[in-house]
Residue frames relative to the residue before (quaternion, step in Angstrom):
aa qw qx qy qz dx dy dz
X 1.0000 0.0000 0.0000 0.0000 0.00 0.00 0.00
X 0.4172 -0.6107 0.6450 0.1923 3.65 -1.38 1.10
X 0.0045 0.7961 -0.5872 -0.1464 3.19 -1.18 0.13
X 0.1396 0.7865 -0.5999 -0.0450 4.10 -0.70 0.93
X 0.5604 -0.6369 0.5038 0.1630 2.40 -1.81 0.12
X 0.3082 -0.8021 0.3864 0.3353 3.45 -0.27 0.99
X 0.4985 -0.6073 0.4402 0.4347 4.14 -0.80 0.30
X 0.6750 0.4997 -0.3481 0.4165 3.33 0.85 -1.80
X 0.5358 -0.3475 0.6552 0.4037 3.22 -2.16 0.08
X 0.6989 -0.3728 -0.5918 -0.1495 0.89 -2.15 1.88
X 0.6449 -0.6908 0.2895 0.1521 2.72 -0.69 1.50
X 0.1990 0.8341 -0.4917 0.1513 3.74 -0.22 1.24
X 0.6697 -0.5278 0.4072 0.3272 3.72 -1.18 0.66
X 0.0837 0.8928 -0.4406 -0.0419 3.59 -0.47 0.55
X 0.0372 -0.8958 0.4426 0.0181 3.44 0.40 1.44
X 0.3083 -0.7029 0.6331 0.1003 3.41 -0.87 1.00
X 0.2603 -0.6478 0.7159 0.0128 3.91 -1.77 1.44
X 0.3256 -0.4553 0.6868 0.4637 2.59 -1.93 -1.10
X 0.5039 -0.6713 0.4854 0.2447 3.56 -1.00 0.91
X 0.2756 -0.8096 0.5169 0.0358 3.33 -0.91 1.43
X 0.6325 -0.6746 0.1395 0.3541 3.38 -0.45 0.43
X 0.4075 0.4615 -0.5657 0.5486 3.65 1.36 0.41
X 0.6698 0.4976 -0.4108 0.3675 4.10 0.32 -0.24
X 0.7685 0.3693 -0.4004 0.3357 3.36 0.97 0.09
X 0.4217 0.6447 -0.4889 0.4094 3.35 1.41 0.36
X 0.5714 0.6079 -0.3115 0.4548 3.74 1.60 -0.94
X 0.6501 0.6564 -0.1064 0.3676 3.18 0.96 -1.64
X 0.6617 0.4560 -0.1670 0.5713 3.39 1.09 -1.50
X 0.6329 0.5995 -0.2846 0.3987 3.74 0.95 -0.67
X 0.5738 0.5924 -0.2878 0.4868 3.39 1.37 -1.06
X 0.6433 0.6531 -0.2540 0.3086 3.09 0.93 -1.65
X 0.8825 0.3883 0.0089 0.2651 2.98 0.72 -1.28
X 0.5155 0.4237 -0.2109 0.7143 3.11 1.86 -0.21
X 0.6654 0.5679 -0.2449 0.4181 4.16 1.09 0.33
X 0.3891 -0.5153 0.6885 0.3303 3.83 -0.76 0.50
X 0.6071 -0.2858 -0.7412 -0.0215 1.34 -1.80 1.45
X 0.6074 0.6782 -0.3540 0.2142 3.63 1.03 -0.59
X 0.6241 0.5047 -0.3749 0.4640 3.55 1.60 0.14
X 0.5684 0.4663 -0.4119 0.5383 3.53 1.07 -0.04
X 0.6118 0.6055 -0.3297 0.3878 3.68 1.05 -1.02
X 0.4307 -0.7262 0.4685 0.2600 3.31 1.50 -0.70
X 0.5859 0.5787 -0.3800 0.4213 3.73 1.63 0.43
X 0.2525 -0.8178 0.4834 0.1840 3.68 0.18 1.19
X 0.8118 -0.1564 0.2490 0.5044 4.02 -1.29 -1.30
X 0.5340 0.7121 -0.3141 0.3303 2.78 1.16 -1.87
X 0.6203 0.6272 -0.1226 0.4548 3.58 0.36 -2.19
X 0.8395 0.2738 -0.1580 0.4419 3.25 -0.41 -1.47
X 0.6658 0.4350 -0.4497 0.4065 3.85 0.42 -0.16
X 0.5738 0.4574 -0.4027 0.5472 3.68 1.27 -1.28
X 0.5922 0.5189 -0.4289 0.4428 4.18 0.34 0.00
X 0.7467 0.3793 -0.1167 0.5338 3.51 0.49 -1.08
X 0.7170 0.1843 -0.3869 0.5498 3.98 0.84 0.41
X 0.6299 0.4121 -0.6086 0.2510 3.55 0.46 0.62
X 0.6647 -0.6220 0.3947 0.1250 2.89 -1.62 1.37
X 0.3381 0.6754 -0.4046 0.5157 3.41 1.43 0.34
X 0.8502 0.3170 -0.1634 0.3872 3.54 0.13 -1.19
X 0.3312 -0.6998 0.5780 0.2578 3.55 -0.98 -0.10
X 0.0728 -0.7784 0.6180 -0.0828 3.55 -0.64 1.39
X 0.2110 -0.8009 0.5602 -0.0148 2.99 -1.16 1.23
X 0.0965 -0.6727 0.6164 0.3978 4.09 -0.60 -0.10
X 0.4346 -0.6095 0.6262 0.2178 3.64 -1.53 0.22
X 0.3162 -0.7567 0.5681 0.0688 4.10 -0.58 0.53
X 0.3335 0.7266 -0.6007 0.0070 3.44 -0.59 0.21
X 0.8372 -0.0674 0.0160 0.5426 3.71 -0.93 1.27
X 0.6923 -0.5433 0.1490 0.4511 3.74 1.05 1.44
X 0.6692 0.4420 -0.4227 0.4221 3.58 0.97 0.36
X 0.5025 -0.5113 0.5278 0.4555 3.52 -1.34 -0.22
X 0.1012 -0.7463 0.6559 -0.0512 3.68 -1.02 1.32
X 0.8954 -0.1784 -0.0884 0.3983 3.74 0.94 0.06
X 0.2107 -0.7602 0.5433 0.2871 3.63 0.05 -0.72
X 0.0785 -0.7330 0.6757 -0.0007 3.50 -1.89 0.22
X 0.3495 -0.6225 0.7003 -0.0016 3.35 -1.34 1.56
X 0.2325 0.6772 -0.6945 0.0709 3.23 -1.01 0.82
X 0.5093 -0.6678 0.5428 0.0104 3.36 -1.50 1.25
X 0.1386 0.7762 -0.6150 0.0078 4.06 0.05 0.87
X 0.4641 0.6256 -0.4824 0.4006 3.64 0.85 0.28
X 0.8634 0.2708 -0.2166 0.3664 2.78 -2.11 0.15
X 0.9017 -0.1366 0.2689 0.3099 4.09 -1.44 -0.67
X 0.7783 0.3574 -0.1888 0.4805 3.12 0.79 -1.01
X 0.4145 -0.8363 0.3277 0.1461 2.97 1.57 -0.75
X 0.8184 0.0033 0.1449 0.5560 3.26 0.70 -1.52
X 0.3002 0.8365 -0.2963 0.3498 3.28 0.97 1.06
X 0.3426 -0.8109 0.4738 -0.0261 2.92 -0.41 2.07
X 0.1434 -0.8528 0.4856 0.1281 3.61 0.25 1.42
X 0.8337 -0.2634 0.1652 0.4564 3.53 0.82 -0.76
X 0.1198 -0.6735 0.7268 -0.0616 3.40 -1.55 1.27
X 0.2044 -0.6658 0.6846 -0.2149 2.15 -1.55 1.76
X 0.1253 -0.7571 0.6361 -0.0801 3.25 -0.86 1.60
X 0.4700 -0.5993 0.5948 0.2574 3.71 -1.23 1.08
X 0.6504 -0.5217 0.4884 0.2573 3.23 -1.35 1.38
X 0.8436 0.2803 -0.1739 0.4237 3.89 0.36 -0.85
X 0.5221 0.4954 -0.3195 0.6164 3.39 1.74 0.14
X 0.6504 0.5164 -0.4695 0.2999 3.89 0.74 0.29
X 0.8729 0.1041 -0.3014 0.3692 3.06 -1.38 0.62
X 0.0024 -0.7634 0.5507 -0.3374 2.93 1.52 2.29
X 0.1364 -0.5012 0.5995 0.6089 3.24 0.87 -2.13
X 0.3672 0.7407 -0.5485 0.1249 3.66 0.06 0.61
X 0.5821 0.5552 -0.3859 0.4516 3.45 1.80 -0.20
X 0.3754 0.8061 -0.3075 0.3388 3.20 1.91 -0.83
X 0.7027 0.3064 -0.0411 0.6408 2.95 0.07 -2.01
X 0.4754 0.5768 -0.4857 0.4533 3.92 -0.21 0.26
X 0.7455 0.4942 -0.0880 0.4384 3.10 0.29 -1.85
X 0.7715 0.3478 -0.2662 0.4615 3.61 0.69 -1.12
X 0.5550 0.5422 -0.3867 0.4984 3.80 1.54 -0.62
X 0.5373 0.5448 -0.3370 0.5486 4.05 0.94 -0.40
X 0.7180 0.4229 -0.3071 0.4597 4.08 0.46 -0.78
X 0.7076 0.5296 -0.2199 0.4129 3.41 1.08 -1.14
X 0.5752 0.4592 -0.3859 0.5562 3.24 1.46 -0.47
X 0.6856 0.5668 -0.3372 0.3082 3.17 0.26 -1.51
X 0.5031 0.6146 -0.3097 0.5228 3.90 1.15 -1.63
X 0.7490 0.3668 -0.4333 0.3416 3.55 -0.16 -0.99
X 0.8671 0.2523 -0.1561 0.4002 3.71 0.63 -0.12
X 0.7133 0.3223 -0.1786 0.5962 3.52 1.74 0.04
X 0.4650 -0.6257 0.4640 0.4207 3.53 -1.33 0.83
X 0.8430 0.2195 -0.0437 0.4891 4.03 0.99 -1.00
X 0.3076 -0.7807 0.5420 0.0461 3.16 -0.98 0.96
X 0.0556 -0.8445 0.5327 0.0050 3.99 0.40 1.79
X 0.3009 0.7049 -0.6420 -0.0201 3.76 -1.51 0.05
X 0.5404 -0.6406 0.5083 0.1981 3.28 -1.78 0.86
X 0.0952 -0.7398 0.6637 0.0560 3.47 -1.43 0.91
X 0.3446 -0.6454 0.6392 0.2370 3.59 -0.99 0.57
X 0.4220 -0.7666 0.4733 0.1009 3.04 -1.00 1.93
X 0.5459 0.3821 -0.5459 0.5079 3.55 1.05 1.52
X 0.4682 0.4855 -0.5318 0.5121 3.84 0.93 0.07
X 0.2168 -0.6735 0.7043 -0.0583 3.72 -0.57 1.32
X 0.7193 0.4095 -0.3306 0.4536 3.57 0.15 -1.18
X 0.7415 0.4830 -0.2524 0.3912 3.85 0.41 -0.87
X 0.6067 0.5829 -0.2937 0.4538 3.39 1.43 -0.94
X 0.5638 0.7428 -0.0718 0.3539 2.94 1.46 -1.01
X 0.5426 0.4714 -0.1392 0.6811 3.34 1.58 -1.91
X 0.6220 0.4050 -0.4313 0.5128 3.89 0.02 -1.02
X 0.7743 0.3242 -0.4245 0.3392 3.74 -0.57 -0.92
X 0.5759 0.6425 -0.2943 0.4110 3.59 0.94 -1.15
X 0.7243 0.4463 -0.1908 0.4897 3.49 1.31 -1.32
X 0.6729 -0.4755 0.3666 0.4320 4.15 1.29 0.01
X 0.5395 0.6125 -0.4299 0.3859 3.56 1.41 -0.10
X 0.2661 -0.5676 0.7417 0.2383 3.90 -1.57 0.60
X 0.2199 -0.6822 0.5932 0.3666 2.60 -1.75 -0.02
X 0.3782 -0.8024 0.4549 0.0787 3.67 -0.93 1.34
X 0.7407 -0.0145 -0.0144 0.6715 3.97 1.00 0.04
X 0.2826 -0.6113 0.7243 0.1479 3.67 -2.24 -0.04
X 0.0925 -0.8293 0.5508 0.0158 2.89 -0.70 0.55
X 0.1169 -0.9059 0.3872 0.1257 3.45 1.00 1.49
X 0.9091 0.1583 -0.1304 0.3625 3.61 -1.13 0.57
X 0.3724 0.8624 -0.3301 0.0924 3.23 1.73 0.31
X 0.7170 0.4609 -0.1799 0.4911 3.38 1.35 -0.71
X 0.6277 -0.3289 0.1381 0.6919 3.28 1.40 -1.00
X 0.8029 -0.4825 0.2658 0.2278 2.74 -1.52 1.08
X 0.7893 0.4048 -0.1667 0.4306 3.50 -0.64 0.87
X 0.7547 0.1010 -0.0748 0.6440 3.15 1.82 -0.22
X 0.3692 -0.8256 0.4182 0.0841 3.10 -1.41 0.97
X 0.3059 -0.7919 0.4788 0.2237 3.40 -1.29 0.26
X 0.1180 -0.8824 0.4523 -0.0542 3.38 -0.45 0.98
X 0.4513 -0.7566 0.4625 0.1002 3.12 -0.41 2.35
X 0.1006 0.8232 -0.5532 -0.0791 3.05 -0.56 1.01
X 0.3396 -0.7670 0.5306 0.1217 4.14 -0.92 0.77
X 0.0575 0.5549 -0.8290 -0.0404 3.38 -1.81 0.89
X 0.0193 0.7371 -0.6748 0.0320 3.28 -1.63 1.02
X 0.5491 -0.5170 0.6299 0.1856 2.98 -2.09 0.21
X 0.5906 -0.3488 0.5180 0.5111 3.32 0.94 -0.78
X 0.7846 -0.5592 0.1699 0.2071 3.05 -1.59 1.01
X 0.7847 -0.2482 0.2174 0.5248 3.62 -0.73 0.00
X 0.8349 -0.2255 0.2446 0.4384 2.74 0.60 -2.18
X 0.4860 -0.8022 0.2994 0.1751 3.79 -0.02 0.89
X 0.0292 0.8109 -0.5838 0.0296 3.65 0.68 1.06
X 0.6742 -0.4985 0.4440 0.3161 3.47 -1.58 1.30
X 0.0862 -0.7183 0.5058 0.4699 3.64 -0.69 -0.30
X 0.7704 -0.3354 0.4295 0.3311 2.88 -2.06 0.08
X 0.3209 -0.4563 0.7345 0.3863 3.39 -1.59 0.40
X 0.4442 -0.5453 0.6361 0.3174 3.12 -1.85 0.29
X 0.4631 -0.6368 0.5150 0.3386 3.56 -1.60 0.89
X 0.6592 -0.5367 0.5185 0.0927 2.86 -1.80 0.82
X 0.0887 -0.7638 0.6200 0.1560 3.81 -0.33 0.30
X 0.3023 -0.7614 0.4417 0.3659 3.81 -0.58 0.56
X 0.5725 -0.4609 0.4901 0.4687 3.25 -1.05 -0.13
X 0.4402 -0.5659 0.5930 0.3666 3.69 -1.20 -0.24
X 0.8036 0.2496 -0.2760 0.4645 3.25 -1.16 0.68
X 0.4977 0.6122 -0.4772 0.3870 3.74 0.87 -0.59
């Protein structure tokens, strides 16, 4: 277990797991009764088949001995470092519990990648918001990707590229006659 500390008042311990399976029946609840996943159109159903595949890493979040959110992050495949989703209890927001969430996701993620990528629906204002606030660009749209009418927007924190090739001397052109 990680432990942070949250910045905002009032100031509480925030210890991050891996979510066991009585946490995803909690977890899946959030999901579903929350922006973005009710406009997205992703009910219980969704969010559990998400939270048991064995692909992803799920986490529960803790604040002041209770469960206050959870996170799904994705180290597989291209992206690599890819924050699929946080999820903040309705009465745990504007705790900083996505905050401290968010930075316990980078630190993990950092220990093994150069860039940390994730998607915001360009109607979650508040979240788009946390990501820019938190050092994130945004790096691409993806227009109608989830459902029509709204977008998703890749957003990036990095270290620096993949990978870091010396550079080249530049060639030389001879002279003629030389």
């Amino acid at each position: 277990m990680v432990s942070l500390s949250v910045v905002k008042p009032p100031q509480q311990p925030i210890i991050v797991r891996r979510m066991r399976p009585a946490d995803r029946a909690w977890a899946a609840g959030v999901m579903a009764a929350s922006e973005p996943w009710l406009t997205l159109g992703r009910g219980r159903a969704d969010a559990l088949k998400l939270l048991r595949n064995r692909r992803k890493q799920c986490f529960i979040v803790r604040a002041a001995g209770e469960r206050a959110g959870f996170l799904v992050l994705d180290l597989n495949g291209p992206l690599g470092g890819y924050i699929q989703t946080i999820g903040v209890a309705s009465e745990m927001r504007g705790r900083g519990v996505g905050s401290a969430a968010l930075r316990w996701a980078e630190a993990r993620i950092f220990q093994k990648h150069r860039n940390v990528l994730l998607c915001v629906s360009s109607f979650n204002r508040d979240a788009q918001r946390l990501y820019r606030h938190a050092g994130y660009a945004v790096v691409g749209r993806l227009r109608d990707y989830v459902v029509a009418g709204h977008d998703e927007i890749l957003m990036r924190k990095t270290l620096g590229p993949l990978s870091i090739h010396p550079k080249k001397e530049p060639r030389r052109h001879r002279e003629r006659g030389a």
